[in-house]
N, C-alpha and C positions, 0 to 999 in steps of 0.2 A: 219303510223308506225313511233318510234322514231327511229331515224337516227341521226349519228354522224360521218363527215366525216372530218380528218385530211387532210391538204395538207401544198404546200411550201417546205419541205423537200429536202433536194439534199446534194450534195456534194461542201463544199467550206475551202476554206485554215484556217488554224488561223490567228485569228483576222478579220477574217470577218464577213459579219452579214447575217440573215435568219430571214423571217417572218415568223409563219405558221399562218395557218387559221383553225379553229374550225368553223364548219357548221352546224345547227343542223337543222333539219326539224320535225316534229309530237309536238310538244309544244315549246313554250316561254319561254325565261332565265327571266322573272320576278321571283325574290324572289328563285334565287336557286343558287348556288356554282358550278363554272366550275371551275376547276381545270386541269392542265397539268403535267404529268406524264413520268417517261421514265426510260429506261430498257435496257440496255446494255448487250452484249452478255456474259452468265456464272456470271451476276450479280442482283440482286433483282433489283423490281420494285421501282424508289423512287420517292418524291414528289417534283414538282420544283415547281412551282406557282399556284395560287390559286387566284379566285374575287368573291365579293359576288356581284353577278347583283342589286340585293337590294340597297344597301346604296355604291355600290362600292370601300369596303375594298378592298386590296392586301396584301396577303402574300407569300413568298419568299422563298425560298431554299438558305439558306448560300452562299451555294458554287457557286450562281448565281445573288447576288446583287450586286446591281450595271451596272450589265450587259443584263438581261432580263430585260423586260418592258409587263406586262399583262396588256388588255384593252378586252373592250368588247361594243359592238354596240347590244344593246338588241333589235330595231327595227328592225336589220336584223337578230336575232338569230346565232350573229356569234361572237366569241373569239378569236382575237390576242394575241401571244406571240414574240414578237420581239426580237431579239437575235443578242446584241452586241457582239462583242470583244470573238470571240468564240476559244474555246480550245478544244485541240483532245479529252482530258475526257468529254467531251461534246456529243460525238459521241454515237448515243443510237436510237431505236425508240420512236419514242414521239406520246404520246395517250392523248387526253381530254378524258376527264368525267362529268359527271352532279351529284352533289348530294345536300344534304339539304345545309348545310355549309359545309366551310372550313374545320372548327377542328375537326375530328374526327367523320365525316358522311359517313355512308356505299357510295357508290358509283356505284349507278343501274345502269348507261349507260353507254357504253362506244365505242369509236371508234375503226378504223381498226389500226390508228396509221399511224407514215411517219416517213422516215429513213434519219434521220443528218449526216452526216457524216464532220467531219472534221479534213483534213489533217494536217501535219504537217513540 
């Protein structure tokens, strides 16, 4: 089965940092688009980072450069998102997903998600 399990998540102050971890298991990030997601309470889902396992493009969410870092270890079928210099608008659940690319790919998988929290 394909499985997607977010972790790392917690509670930590501003300006601190958080890793999470993207796990996937039933296929390979060869040649697909993980992207990282997240969703705030009484707010839409928005797009913060994105990698093509491929060629290892990144892209970014504005309101996050500078300060996240996406990577991804295709050997172990797993995507970091490392999280600098973090601010309470920050605070959201965060979901990976799997799709063809970055720009504008439906996005068939997706995880349980894990919940950021950050104080102020």
């Amino acid at each position: 089965e394909v499985q997607l399990v977010e972790s790392g998540g917690g509670l930590v102050q501003a300006g601190g940092s958080l890793r999470l971890s993207c796990a996937a298991s039933g296929f390979t990030f060869d040649d697909v688009a993980i992207g990282w997601f997240r969703q705030a309470p009484g707010k839409e889902r928005e797009g913060v980072s994105c990698i093509s396992s491929g060629d290892g493009t990144t892209y970014y969410a504005d309101s996050v450069k500078g300060r996240f870092t996406i990577a991804s270890d295709n050997a172990k079928n797993t995507v970091y998102l490392q999280m600098n210099s973090l601010k309470p608008e920050d605070t959201a659940v965060y979901y990976c997903a799997i799709g063809e690319y970055c720009s504008g790919s439906p996005w068939g998988y997706w995880g349980q998600g894990t919940q950021v929290t950050v104080s102020s």
